[in-house]
N, C-alpha and C positions, 0 to 999 in steps of 0.2 A: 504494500500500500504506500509505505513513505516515497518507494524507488519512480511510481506513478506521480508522485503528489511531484517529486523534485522534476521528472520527465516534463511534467503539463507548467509547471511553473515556469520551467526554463529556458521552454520551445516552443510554448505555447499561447502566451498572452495572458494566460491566467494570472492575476498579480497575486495571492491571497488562498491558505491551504490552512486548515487544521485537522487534527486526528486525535481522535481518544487517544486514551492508553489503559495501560493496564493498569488497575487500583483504580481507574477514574471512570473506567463505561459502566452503563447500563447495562445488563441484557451477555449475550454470548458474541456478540460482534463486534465490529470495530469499521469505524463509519469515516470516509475522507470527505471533508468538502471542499471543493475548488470554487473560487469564486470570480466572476469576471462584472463588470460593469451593470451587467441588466440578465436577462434570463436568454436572451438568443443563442448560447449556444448550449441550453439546456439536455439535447438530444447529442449532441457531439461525441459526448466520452461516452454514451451508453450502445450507441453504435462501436465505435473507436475499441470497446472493448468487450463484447456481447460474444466471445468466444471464451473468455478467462470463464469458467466454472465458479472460481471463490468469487466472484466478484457480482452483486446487483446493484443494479439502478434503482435507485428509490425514487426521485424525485427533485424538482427544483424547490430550494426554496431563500432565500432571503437573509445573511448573516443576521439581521436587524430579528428576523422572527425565531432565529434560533435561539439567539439572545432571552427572548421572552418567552421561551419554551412553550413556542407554538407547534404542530404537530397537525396534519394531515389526517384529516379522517380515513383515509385510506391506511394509513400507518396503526394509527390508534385500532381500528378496526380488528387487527390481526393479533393483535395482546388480549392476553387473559384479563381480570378485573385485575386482579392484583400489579401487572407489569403494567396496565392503563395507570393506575393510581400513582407509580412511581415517576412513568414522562410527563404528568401534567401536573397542571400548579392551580388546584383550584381550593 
């Protein structure tokens, strides 16, 4: 995941990457975001790398709404009650 985040950052125009870690995620995964100006190239890396097996595309979404631990009904959807209760802030 880092060796991708450094690839798109460095070749790519993406200005802006974070990643969990360990001791600090959620869940059993570990989630990159790249970030670029607006949402247009939303679809880019999910094509770009739609062969990798460890790897899904979740979704576009917004540094600002990660921030306020916003979350996709699509996302939230697929959590038990208990893992729903842990990504939201209500």
């Amino acid at each position: 995941m880092k060796k991708i985040a450094i690839e798109e950052l460095e070749n790519n125009s993406f200005h802006h990457a974070k990643v969990n870690i360990e001791g600090k995620k959620q869940g059993t995964y570990y989630v990159l975001c790249l970030y670029y100006k607006d949402d247009s190239r939303k679809q880019e890396l999910a094509e770009k790398y739609r062969d990798e097996s460890a790897i899904k595309y979740r979704y576009w979404k917004s540094d600002e709404d990660t921030l306020k631990g916003k979350y996709s009904e699509e996302f939230l959807s697929q959590l038990s009650p208990e893992e729903r209760k842990r990504w939201t802030r209500s």
